[in-house]
C-alpha positions as CSV (number, residue, x, y, z in Angstrom):
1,X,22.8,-9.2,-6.6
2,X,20.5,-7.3,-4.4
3,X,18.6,-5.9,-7.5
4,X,18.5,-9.3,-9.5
5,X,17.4,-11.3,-6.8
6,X,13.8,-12.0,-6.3
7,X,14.6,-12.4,-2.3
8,X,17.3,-11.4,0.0
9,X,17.3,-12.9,3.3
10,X,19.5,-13.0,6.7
11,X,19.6,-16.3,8.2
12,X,21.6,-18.5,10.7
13,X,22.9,-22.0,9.3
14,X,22.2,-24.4,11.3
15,X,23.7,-27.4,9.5
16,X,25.8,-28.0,6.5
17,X,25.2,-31.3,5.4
18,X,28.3,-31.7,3.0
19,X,27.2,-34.4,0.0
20,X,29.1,-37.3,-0.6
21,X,31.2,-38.3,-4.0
22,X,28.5,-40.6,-4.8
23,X,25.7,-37.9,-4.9
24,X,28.0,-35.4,-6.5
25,X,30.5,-36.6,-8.6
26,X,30.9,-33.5,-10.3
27,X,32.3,-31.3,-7.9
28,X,35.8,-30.1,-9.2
29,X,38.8,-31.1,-6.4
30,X,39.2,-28.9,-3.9
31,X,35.4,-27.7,-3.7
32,X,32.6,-28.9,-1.8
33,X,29.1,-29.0,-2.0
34,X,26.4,-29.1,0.5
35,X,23.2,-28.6,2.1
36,X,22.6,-25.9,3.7
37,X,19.8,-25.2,6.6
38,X,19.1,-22.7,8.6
39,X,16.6,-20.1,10.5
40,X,15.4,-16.7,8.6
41,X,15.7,-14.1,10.9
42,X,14.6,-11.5,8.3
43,X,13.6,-11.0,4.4
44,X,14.9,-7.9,3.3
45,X,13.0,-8.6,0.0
46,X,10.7,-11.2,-1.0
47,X,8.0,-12.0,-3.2
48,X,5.5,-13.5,-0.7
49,X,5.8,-14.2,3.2
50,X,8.3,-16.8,3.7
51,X,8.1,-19.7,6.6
52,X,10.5,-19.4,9.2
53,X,13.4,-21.9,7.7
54,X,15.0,-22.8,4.6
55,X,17.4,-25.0,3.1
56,X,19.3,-24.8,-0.6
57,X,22.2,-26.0,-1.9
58,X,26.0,-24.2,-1.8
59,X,29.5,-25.0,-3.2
60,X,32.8,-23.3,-3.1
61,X,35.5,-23.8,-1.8
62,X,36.1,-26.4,1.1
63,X,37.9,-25.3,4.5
64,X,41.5,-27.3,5.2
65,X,39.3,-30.0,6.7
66,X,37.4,-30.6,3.3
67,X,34.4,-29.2,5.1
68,X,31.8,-26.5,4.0
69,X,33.2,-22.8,5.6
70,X,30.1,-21.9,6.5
71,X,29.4,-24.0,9.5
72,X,26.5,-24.0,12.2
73,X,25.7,-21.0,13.6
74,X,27.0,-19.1,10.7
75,X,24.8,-15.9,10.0
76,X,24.4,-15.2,6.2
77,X,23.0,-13.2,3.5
78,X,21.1,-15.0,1.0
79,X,20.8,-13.6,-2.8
80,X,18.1,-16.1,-3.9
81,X,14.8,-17.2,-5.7
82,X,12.2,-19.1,-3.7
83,X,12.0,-22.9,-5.5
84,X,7.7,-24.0,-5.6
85,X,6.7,-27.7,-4.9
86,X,8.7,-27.7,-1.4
87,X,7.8,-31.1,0.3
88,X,7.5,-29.7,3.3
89,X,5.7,-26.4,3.6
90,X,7.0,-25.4,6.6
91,X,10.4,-25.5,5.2
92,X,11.4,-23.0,1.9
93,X,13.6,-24.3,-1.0
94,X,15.8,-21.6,-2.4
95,X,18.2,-21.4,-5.2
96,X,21.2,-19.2,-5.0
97,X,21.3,-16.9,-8.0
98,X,25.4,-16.9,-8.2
99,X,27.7,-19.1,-7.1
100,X,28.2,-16.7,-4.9
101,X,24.9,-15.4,-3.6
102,X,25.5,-16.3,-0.2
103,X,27.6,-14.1,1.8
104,X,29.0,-13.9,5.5
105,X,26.6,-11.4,7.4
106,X,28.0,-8.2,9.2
107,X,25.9,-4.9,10.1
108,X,27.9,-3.0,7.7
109,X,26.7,-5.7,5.0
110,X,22.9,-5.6,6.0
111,X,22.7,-2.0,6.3
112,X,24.4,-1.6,2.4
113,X,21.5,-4.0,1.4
114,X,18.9,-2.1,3.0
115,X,20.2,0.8,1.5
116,X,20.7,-0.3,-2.0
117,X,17.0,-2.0,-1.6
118,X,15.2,1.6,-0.4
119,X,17.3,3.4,-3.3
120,X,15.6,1.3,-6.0
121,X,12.4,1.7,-5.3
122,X,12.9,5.6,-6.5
123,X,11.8,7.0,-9.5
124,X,14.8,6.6,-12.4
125,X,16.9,4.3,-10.5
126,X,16.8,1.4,-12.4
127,X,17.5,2.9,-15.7
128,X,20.5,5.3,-14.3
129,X,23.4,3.4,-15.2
130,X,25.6,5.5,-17.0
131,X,26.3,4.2,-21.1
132,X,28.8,7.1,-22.3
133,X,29.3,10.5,-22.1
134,X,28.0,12.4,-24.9
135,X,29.4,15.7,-24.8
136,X,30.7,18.5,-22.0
137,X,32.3,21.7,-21.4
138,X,34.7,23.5,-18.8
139,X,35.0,27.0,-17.8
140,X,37.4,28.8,-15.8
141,X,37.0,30.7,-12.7
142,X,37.3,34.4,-11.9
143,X,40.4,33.8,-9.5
144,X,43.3,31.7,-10.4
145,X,42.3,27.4,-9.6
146,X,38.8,28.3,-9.9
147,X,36.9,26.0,-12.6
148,X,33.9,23.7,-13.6
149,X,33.7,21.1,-15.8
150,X,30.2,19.4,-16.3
151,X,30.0,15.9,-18.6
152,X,26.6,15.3,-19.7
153,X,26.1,11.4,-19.5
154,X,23.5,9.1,-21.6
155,X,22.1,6.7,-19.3
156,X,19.9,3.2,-19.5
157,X,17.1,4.1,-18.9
158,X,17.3,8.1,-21.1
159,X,17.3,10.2,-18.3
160,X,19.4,13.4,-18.4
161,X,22.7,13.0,-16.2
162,X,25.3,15.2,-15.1
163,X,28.5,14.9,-13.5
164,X,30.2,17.9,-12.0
165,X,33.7,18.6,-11.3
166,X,33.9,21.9,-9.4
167,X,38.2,23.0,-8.3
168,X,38.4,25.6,-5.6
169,X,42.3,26.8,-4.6
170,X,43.6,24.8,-1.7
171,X,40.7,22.4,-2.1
172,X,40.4,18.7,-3.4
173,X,38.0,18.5,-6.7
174,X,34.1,18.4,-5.8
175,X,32.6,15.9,-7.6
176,X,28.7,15.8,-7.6
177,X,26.0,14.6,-10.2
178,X,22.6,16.2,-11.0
179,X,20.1,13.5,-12.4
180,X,17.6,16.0,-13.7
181,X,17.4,18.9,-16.0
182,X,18.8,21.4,-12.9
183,X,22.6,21.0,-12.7
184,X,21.9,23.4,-9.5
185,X,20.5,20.6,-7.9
186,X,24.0,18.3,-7.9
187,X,24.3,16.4,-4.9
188,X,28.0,14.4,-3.9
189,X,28.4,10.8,-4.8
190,X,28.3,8.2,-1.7
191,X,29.6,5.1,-2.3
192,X,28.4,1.9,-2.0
193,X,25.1,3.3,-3.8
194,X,23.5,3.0,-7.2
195,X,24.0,6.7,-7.7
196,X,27.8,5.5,-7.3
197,X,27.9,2.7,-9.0
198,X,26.3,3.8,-12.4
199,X,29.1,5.8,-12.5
200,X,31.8,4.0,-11.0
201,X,30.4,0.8,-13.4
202,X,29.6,2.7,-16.6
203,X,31.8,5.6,-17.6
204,X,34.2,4.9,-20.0
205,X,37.6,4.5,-19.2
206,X,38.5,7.8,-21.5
207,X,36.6,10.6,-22.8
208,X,35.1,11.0,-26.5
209,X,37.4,11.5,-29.1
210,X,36.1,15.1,-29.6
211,X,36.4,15.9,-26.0
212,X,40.1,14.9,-25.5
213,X,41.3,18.2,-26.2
214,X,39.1,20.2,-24.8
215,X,41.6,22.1,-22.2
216,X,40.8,21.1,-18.5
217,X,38.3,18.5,-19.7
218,X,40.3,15.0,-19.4
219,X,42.0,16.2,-16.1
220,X,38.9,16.7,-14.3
221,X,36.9,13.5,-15.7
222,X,40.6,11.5,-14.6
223,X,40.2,12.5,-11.2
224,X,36.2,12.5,-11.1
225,X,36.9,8.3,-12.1
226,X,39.8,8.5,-9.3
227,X,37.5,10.3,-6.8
228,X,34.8,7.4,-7.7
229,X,37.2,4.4,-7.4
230,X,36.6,0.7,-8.4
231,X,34.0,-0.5,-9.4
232,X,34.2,-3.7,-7.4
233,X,32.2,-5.6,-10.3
234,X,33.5,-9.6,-10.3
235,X,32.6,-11.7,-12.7
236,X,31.3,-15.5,-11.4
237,X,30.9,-19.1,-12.6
């Protein structure tokens, strides 16, 4: 949502005007939908300099009192596109760019965002998701539980890409990717992070039919996808 969205902002609601039947006969039992107002206290990305409150529309799911969750005083994260032709200037339209594009705020959240935002604005990371692996190799050691494996990945945007599983006796796998040409310049994955997610989001359950047999191969790509975890991707209305 962070990439997609053409603003992210923090905010504090200061009212949730929930709409009645009449003005919104369609909402399905059980949801609620409402308008939502509140005070930016910062744009982590937007197009143009924004005024200092906003209002847009939500639903979801209604609290046990049938109300909106997010009440007054809320703080949130907004995934959002800035709507033109506000009637009041002073006051910015937005549209929500998922159902569920806004999200409860916490540090942990902000600084993610932050994160995620600074890491796209570097060369080749829009185009680094990861579509298959084309081909790759492993070598043993020269003591016994010594080896390297090394898949070389076919990404989005036609970069170069490759993961590295190195096994040292006594140690846990090391699993590192090199998004250049050097495969000496391999750095560890961090989650939360598009490095991490091309991976964790685009390699394919299994390896290539012609790399399935390749001895030491499939158990170091299985725990290189166990080492990345889920992928946390959700699908939305």
């Amino acid at each position: 949502m962070a990439l997609a969205s053409p603003a992210v902002i923090v905010a504090t609601i200061d009212k949730a005007g929930k709409l009645s039947r009449r003005i919104a006969p369609d909402v399905p039992t059980g949801e609620v939908r409402a308008l939502m107002e509140a005070e930016l206290k910062a744009a982590l990305k937007a197009p143009a300099v924004l005024p200092a409150r906003a209002e847009w529309l939500w639903q979801g799911p209604a609290d046990p009192r049938g109300r909106p969750p997010f009440g007054a005083g809320t703080p949130v994260i907004l995934f959002a596109e800035p709507v033109s032709g506000s009637r009041n200037a002073e006051v910015q339209q937005l549209r929500l760019i998922r159902a569920d594009a806004m999200q409860r705020w916490t540090p942990e959240a902000e600084a993610m965002v932050r994160a995620i935002l600074i890491e796209a604005t570097r060369p080749g990371a829009a185009g680094l998701m990861v579509t298959r692996v084309s081909d790759g190799f492993h070598s043993e050691g020269t003591v016994a539980g010594q080896s390297e494996s090394q898949f070389f990945l076919a990404t989005e945007g036609g970069s170069p890409a490759t993961l590295v599983v190195q096994r040292m006796p006594g140690q846990p796998p090391s699993i590192t990717l090199a998004t250049g040409e050097v495969i000496d310049r391999a750095t560890p994955i961090v989650p939360q992070t598009l490095r991490w997610r091309a991976l964790a989001c685009g390699l394919p359950p299994v390896l290539p039919d012609q790399l399935t047999n390749v001895a030491g191969l499939a158990d170091d790509y299985a725990a290189a996808r166990l080492s990345l975890g889920d992928c946390g991707r959700r699908s939305t209305r």
